[in-house]
N, C-alpha and C positions, 0 to 999 in steps of 0.2 A: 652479238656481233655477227653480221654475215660473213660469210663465207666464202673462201672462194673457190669455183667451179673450174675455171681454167687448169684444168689439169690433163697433163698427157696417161692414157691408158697403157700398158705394155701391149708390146706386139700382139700376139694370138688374142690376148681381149679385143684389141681396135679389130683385130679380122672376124671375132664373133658379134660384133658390135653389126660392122659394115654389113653381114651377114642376113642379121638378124632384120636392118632396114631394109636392106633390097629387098625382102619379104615383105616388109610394111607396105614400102610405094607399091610392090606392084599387088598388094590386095586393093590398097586404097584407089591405084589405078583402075582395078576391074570395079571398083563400087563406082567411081565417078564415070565409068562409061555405063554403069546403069543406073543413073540417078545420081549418085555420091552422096556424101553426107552433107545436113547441112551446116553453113558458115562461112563459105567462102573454100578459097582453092580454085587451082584453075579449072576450066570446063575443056569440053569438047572430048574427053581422054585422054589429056595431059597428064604425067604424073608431079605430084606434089609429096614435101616433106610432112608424112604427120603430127602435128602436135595438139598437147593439150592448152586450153586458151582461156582467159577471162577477163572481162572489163574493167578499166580502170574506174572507180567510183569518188564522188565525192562525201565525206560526211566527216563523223569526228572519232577521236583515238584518246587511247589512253595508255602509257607506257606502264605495265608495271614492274615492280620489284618484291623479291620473297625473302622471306624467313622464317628459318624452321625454329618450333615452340615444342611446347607439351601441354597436355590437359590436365590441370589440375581441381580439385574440389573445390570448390567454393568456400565451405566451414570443413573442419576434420578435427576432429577430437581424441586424445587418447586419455582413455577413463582410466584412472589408476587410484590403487586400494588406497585407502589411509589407515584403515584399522586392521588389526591379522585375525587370521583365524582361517575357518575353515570354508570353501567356497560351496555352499550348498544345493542351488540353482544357477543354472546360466538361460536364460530365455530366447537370445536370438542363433540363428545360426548366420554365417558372412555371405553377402548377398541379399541377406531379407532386411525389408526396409520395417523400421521403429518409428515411434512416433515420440516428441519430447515431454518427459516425464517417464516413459516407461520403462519397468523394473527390469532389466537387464542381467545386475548380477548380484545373488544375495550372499554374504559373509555371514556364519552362524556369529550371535551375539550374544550365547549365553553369557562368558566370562564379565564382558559390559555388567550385563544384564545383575550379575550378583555384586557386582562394583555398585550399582546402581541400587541393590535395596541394601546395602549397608551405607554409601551416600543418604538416603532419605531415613536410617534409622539414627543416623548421628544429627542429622537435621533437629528429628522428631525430637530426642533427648534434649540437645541443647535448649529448643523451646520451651522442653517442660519442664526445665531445671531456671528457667526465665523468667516463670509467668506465676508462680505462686499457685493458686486455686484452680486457674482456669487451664494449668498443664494439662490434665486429663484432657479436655476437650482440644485443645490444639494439638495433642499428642494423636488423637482419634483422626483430626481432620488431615495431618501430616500422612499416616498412617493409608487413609481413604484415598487421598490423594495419587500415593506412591501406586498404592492397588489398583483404581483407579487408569492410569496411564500405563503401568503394566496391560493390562487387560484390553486396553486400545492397542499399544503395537501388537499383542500376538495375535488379536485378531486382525486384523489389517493383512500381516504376514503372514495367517495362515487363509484368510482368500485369496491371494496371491499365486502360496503355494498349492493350493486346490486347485486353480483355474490351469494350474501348469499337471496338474495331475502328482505332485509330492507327498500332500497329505489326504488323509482320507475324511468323507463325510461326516464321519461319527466325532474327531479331529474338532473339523470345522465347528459341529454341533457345540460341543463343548468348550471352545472359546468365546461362541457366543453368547452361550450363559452363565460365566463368569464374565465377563465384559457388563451383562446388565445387574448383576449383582453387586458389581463394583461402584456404579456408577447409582445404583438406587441406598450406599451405602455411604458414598460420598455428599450427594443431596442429603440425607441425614445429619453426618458430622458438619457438612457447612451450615445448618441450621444450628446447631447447637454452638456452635463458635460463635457465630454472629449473635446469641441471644447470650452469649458469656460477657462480662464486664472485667475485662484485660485493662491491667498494668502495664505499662511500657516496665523493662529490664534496664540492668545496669548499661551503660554505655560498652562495656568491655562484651559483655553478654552479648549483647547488639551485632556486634565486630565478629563475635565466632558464629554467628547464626548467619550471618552476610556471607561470612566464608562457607559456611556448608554450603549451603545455597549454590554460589558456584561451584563448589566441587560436584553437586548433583547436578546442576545442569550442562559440567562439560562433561559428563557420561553420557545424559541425555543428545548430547549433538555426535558422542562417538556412536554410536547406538545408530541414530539417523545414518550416519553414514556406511554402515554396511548394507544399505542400501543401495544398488549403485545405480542412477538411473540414464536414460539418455539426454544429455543438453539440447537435442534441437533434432525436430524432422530429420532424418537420412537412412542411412545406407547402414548395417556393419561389415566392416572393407577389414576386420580383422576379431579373430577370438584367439585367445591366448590360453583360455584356462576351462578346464570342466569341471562337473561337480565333484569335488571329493581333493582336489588342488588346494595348497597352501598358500592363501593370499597374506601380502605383508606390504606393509609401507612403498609406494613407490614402484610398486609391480602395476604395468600395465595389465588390463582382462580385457578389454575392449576398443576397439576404434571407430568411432562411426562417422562417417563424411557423408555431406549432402554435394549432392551429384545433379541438380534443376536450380537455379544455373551451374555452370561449369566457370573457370577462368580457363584463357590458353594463354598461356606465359611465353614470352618471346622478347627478342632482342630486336633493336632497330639502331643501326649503321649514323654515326654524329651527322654525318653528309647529308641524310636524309632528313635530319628536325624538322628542316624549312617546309616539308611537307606532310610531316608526320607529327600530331597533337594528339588532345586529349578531343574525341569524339571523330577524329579522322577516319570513315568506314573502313573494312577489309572484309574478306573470303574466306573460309579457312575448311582445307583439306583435311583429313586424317588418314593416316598410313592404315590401310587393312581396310578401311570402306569405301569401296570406287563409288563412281556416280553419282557422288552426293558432296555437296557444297552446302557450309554456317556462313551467316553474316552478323556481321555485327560491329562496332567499331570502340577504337580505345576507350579505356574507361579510368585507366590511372598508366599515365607515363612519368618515370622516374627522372626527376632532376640534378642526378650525379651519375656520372658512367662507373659502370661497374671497373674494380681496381685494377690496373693496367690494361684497360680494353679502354676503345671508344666509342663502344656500344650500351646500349639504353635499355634498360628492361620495360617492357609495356605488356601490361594485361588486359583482358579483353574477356565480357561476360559473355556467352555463349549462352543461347536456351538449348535444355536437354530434356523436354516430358519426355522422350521417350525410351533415356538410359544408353541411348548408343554410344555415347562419348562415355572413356572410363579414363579414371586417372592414371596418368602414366603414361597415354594415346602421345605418336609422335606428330605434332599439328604442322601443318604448312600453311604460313598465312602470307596474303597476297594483299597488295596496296599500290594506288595509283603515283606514280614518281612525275610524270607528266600528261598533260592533255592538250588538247587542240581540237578545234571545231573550225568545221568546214573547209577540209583542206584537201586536196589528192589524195585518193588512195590508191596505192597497187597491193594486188595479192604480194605476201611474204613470200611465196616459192619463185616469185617471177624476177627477184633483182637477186645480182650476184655480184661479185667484186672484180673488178678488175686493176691491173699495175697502176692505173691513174685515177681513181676514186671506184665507182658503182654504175654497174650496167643494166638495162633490159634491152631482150628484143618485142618487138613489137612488129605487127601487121599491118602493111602498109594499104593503101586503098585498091594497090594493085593483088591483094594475096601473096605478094615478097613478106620473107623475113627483115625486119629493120632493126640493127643494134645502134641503140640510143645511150647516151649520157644522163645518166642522173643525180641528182642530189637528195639524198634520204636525212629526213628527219628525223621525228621521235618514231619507235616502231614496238609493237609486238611482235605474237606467234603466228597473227594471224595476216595482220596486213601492215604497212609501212607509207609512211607519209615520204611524198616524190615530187620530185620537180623537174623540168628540161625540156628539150626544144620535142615540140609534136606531141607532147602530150596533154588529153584534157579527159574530161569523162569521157567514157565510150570506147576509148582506144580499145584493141586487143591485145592485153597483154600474154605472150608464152610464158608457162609456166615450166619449168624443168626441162628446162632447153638440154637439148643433148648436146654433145661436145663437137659432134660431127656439124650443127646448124651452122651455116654463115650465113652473112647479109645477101639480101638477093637474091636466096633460096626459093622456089615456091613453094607455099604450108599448105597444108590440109587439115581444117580445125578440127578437130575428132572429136564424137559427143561424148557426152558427160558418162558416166558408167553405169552401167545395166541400161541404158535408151536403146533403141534398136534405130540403123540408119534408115533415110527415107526409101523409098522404090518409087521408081518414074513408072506410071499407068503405060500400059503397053496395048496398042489397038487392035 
């Protein structure tokens, strides 16, 4: 809304005021009897009102409208333990980006791990109390097996914990040759199975081998999961726990958010729908980073107002390669409410309010001040769309008219700041 200027000063102000003009005309007086600046103003050593001035232009506008938001992640995850125990490793520190799949936080898994060879030695048994003759051999391959797949996770986990510097080379050495020992142990037993001539078992028999079975393999997926890895490229924006911590059911240990792209979450006004959609562009500021303006426009606008408001949630993907935006940033985003092409324009500092709508002065062809009527349309910060008698491109519009200016005054356009005025060549 503009503003209105008409306002009376208190006394000693209007006298530092008057003061401070009668200084102005009569510098401006001595430039114009040597030269004067240029613009207009009267000649010959006349004195004139200084002001500052600018042409009225034709082109197009755009009104806008803001609302403040927040930046938030794009993906955010909170990793939380499923099995207990003891936390062994933790890999990232908050700040350093992960990549998906990678080991983050390791739960020691011994307890699993003895769950899991008395799981495959009850297996093994029922088998061989199944099968008659060929128990031995499927008892061997049960047997190969369970060794077998031991000997794959510790070693797995211990290049893991080697590459983090937890276990030592000699460590490492020696899961690797049990791992091929296991495995040239297990190709063995599965020859010998497969050249055995196996009886199917009783039906009931059947039934508790099935059940071991899964009792071993849901060790085998508790097992997996003190594992804890990252779900997806990002950030860790939180660590909860170090090594030597008690993980348990339901305990967060990590958080990671991807931060390329960003969302900035924001409300938009019921009033506003008719101009605001899904892919409608915007601007968006951030508190703490001057100078720098995102674009980007809606991507999901919500179809219910939030409860007892009549405002609208709208999100908006932001690109961020370069991490500048961080979740939690308070966003200002900016959107066109109205537009217009090819209309008048005056500068915004030049119209001001008066008791019966909106004023400018303006310079007349004589170098008078001229207060005009006008009628203001859609406007920004910057310029306002106008209308009224004697106005077209070109005009001079005064900008920051002083309170002392009346119609009929004569102006002296003052340059622009830092120009220097002109000098008449002297013979």
């Amino acid at each position: 809304m503009l503003q209105n200027t008409k306002w009376a000063p208190p006394k000693a102000a209007r006298t530092l005021v008057l003061l401070f003009l009668i200084a102005a005309v009569l510098i401006t007086g001595a430039c114009a009897r040597k030269g004067g600046y240029p613009g207009g103003g009267m000649g010959g050593g006349g004195f004139s009102f200084p002001v500052a001035a600018a042409p009225l232009t034709r082109g197009n506008i755009a009104q806008y409208a803001s609302a403040t938001g927040s930046v938030v992640p794009r993906l955010s995850g909170d990793l939380s333990s499923v099995a207990s125990g003891t936390v062994l490793s933790v890999g990232a520190q908050i700040g350093e980006r992960v990549t998906k799949g990678e080991l983050l936080v390791q739960i020691d898994d011994s307890t699993l791990r003895a769950q899991e060879s008395q799981a495959a030695a009850n297996l093994a048994q029922l088998k061989a109390s199944s099968v008659g003759g060929s128990s031995t051999a499927q008892a061997a391959l049960a047997s190969a097996q369970v060794a077998y797949h031991t000997a794959q996770l510790d070693l797995q986990r211990n290049r893991t914990l080697f590459a983090q510097g937890y276990v030592s080379k000699s460590a490492l050495d020696d899961s690797t040759n049990r791992f091929a020992a296991a495995d040239a142990a297990l190709r063995a037993a599965q020859v010998a199975e497969q050249n055995a001539s196996l009886s199917s078992g009783s039906s009931a028999a059947t039934a508790q081998i099935q059940a071991a079975q899964a009792a071993l393999a849901t060790v085998e997926r508790q097992i997996a999961l003190t594992s804890v890895t990252a779900p997806f490229d990002g950030v860790v924006t939180a660590r909860n726990v170090d090594p030597g911590s008690l993980a348990a059911p339901g305990t967060v240990l990590m958080q990671v958010s991807q931060l390329d792209p960003v969302y900035v979450d924001t409300t938009i006004a019921g009033s506003d729908l008719s101009v605001v959609r899904v892919g409608t562009p915007v601007s968006v500021t951030v508190n703490g980073v001057d100078g720098r303006a995102w674009h980007g426009s809606v991507r999901y606008l919500n179809l219910a107002a939030d409860p007892g408001t009549s405002v609208y949630k709208a999100r908006i993907p932001i690109s961020n390669p370069d991490g500048v935006l961080r979740g939690g940033m308070v966003a200002n985003v900016q959107y066109a409410q109205a537009r217009k092409n090819n209309v008048l324009l005056a500068p915004r500092a030049a119209v001001f309010q008066t008791p019966a709508g909106y004023g400018m002065f303006i310079i007349d062809p004589k170098g008078m001040a001229q207060q005009v009527d006008v009628q203001v349309g859609i406007e920004n910060d910057q310029v306002a769309e106008v209308s009224g008698p004697g106005l077209k491109p070109g005009v001079q519009a005064i900008l920051n008219h002083s309170v002392l200016l009346q119609p009929g005054t004569p102006v002296q356009v003052l340059p622009p700041p830092g120009s220097k005025p002109q000098q008449t060549a002297h013979n």
